[in-house]
C-alpha positions in Angstrom: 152.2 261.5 157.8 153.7 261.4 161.5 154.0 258.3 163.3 151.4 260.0 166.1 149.0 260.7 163.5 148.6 257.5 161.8 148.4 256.0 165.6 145.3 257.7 166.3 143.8 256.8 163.1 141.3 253.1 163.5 143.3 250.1 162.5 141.7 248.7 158.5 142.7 245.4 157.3 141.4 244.9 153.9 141.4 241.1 153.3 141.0 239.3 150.0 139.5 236.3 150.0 140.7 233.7 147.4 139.7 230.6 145.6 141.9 229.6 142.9 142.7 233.6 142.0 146.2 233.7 141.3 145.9 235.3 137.7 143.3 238.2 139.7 145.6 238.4 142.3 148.4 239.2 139.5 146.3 241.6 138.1 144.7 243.4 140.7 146.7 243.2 144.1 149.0 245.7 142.6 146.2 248.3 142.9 145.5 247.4 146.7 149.3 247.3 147.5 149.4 251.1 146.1 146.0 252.2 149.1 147.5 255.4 150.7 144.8 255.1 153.7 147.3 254.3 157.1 147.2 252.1 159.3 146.3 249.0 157.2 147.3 245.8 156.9 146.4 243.4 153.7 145.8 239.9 154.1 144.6 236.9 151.5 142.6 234.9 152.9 143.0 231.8 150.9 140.1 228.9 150.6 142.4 225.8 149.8 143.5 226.8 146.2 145.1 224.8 144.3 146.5 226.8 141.3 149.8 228.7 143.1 148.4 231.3 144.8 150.7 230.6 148.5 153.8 230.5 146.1 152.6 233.3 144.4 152.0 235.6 147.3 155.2 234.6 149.2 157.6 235.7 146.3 156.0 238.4 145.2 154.0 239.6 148.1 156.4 238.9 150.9 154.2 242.0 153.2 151.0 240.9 152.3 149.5 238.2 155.5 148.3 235.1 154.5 145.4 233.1 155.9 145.4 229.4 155.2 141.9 227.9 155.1 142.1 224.2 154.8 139.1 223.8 152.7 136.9 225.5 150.2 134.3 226.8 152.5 133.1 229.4 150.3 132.4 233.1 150.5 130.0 233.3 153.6 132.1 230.6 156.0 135.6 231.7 154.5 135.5 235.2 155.8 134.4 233.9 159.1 137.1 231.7 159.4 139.2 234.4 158.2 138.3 237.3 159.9 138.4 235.2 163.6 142.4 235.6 162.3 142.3 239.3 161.6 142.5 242.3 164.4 141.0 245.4 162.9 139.0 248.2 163.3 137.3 248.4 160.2 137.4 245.3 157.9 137.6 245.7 154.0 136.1 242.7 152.6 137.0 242.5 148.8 137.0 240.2 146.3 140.0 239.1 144.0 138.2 241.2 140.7 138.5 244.1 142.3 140.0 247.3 141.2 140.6 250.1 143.6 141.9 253.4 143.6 144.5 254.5 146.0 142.7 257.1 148.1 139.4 254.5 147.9 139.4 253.7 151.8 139.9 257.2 153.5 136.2 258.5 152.4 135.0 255.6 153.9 136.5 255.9 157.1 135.3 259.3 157.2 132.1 258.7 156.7 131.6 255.7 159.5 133.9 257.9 161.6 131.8 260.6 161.9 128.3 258.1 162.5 129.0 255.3 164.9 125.5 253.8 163.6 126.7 253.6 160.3 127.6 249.6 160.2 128.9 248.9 157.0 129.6 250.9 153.7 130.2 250.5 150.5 132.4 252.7 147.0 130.9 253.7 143.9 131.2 250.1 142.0 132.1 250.6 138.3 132.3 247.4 135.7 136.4 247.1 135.2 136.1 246.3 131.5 133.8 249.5 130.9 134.4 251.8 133.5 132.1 254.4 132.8 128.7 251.8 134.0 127.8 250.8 137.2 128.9 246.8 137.9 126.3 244.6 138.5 127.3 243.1 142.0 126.9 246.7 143.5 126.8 249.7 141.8 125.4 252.9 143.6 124.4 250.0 146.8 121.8 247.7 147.2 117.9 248.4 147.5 115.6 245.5 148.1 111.8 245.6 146.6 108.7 244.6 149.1 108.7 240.8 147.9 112.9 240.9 149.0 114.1 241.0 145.3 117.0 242.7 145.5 118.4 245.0 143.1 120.7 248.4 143.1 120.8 252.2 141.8 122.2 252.2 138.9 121.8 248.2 137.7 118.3 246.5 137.8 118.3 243.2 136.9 120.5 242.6 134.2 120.4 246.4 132.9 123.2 248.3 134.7 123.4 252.2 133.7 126.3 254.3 132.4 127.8 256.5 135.4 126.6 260.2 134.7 127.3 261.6 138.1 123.4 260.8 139.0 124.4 258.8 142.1 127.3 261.3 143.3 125.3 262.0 146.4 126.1 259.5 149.6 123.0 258.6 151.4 121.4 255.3 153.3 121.2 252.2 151.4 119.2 248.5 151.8 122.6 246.3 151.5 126.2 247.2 150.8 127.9 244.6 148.3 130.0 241.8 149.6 132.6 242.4 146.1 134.2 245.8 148.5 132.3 246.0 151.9 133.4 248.1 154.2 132.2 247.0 157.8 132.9 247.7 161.5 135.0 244.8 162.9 133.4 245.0 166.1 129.6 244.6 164.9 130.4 241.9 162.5 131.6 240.1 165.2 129.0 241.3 167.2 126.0 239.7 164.7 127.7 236.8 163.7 129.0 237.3 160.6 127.9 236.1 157.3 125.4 233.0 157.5 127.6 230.0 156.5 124.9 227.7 154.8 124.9 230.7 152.3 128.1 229.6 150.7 128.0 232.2 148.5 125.7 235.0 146.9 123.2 237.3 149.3 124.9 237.0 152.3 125.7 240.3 152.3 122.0 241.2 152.1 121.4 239.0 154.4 123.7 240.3 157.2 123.0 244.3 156.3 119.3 243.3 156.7 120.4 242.1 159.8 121.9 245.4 161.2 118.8 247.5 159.8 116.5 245.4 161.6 118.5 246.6 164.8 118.6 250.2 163.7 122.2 250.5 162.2 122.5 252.1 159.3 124.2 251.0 155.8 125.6 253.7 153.7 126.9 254.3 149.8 129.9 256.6 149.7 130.6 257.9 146.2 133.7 259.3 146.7 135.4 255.8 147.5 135.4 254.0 143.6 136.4 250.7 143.0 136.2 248.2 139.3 135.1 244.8 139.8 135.4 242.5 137.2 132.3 240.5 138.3 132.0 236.5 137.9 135.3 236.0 139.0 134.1 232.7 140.9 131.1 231.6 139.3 130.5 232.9 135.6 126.6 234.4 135.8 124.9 231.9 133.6 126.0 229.2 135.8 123.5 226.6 136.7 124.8 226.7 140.8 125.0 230.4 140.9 121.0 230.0 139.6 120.6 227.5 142.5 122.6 229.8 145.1 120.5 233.0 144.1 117.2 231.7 144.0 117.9 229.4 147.5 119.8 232.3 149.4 117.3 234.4 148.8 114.3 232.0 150.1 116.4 231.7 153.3 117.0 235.7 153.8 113.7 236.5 153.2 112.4 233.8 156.1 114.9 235.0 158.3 114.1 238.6 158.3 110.7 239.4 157.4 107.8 240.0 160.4 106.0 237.4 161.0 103.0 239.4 159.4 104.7 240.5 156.2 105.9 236.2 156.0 102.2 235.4 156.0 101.7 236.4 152.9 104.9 237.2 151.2 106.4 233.7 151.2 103.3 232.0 149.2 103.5 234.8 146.9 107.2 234.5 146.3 107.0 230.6 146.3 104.2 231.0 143.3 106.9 233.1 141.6 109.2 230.7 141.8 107.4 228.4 139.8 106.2 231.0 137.1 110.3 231.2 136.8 111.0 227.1 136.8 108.0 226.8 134.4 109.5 229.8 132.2 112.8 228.2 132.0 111.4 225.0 130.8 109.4 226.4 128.1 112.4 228.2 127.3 114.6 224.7 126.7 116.6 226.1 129.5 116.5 222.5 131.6 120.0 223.3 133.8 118.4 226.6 135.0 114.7 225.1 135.7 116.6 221.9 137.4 118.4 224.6 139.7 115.5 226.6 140.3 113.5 223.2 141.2 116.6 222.2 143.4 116.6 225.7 145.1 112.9 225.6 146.3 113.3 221.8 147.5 116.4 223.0 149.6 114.1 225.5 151.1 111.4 223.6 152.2 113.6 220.3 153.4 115.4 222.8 155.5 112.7 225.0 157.2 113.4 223.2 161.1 116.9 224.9 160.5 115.1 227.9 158.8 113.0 228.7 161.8 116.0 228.0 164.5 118.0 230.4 162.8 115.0 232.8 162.1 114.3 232.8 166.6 118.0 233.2 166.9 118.4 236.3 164.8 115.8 237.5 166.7 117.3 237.2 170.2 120.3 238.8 168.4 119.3 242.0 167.0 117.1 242.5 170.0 120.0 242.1 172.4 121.6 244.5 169.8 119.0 246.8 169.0 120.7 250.9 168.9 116.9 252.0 168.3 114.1 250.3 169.5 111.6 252.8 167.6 112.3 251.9 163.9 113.9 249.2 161.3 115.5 251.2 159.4 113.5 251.1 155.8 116.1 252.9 153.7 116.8 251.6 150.9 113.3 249.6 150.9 111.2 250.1 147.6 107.6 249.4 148.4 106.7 248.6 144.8 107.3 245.4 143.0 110.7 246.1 141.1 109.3 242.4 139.3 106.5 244.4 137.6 108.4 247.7 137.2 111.2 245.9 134.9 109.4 243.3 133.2 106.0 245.2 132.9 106.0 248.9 133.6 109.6 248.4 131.4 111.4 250.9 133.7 115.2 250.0 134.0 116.8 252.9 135.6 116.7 253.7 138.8 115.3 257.2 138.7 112.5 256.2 136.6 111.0 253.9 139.2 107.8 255.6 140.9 108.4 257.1 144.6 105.9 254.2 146.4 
């Protein structure tokens, strides 16, 4: 490719952001080192490790920019310390598990190139030790059910579906997955970023949910695949993942919903919460119900900050607002996806009923 061409191409930085990775960097910066997509620059973005990682980049990865964070601060906080670092047009967020093939980022760019209210995107996401089944931390992209359960074509739950070529069409989504997000620079600076009191896990919902609300769009783009390893961080059964899922997800839904869909969802979702706590505990499962308990108290102690943030997001997407018609409701399933799994016992995606 000429040296004009790849000038008047937008600027990508994909950058990796690492906790303790070294034996995932190992494994799977080789893939990103091999992207063909130009210009791009790759940068780790390293959250205080403390297993070799800075010695391990600098010998091995002499090209590759590093970003020294002096403490732990997470997912949500890291990137935004990160990214403040990072001049881009488009931002690649991925995590150290990933997998990703070497033409991965130029259907993306394509795709938010030719919309400029597309906000963020995200690949096919396939499970790296079976690569034939969607990966649970994105799969075909994020929907979110009417009580703000998330969950995503092709994995509900903890079912995720073998890849037949049913999702090969790219089309709007709820949420793009935080494990390969592909987002414009500008509007993530633009909307804050990720929510830092997050940590980790749903702040990706959180900040897509924020875009729809202003009328940007959030897109799945098959053509793009990457693997992800999934639990690179925190293994799924962990008691503090329980306690980050179940919090995150009080907070998003506070922050986002009308006040008149709030009235009346929160209560329900709060009564669900304790159907769960009080499952767990009949089920001898006392880490789980102790983070579940945890979760809801970390809710409620902090609803002052809850509704600060909750007035400021909406002064933000107001002053941001592309379309002042619509939120976007794509990727919104107006059924409960609760009482399609566990009742109606429907766990794919195209079996679910078009509410």
């Amino acid at each position: 490719m000429h040296q004009e061409d790849i000038l008047q191409k937008p600027l990508v930085a994909v950058v990796i952001l690492s906790w303790n990775g070294q034996q995932y960097l190992e494994q799977f910066l080789p893939s990103v080192v091999k992207l063909t997509y130009q210009p791009l620059d790759i940068y780790v973005a390293d959250n205080a490790s403390t297993d070799g990682t800075l010695d391990f980049l600098k010998i091995n990865y002499p090209a590759v920019k590093i970003i020294r964070i002096q403490k732990n601060e997470g997912f949500a906080k890291g990137y935004n310390v990160a990214l403040k670092e990072v001049i881009a047009d488009y931002y690649l967020l991925l995590n150290q598990d990933v997998e990703v093939q070497p033409g991965m980022i130029e259907p993306l760019v394509e795709k938010m190139e030719a919309d400029v209210n597309i906000a963020a995107a995200q690949p096919k996401l396939l499970a790296y030790h079976n690569k034939q089944q969607f990966e649970y931390a994105g799969a075909a992209g994020g929907y979110i059910d009417k009580l703000g359960y998330p969950f995503c074509k092709g994995r509900i739950f903890d079912v995720a579906e073998l890849d037949s070529g049913q999702f090969n069409t790219a089309g709007e989504i709820f949420w793009a997955s935080g494990a390969a997000m592909f987002v414009r620079a500008e509007l993530y600076k633009r909307f804050k970023g990720f929510d830092p009191d997050f940590f980790a896990h749903m702040e990706e919902i959180d900040l897509c949910w924020r875009f729809k609300r202003a009328g940007y769009k959030i897109f799945y783009v098959p053509e793009a695949v990457a693997y992800h390893v999934g639990g690179g961080s925190l293994p799924k059964e962990n008691p503090y993942k329980t306690y980050l899922n179940f919090r995150n997800n009080l907070f998003m839904i506070f922050k986002n919903y009308e006040t008149q869909e709030l009235i009346w969802k929160l209560p329900v979702r709060l009564l669900m919460e304790n159907i769960a706590f009080f499952k767990a505990l009949l089920q001898g499962k006392w880490k789980e119900a102790f983070a579940i308990f945890r979760a809801d108290w970390h809710f409620v102690i902090s609803l002052p900050l809850q509704l600060k943030k909750r007035y400021d997001n909406w002064k933000n997407y107001h002053r941001n607002r592309i379309d002042i018609t619509r939120v976007r409701k794509s990727g919104y399933f107006s059924g409960s996806i609760v009482w399609q799994f566990f009742i109606r016992k429907r766990s794919r995606f195209n079996d679910l009923p078009n509410e």
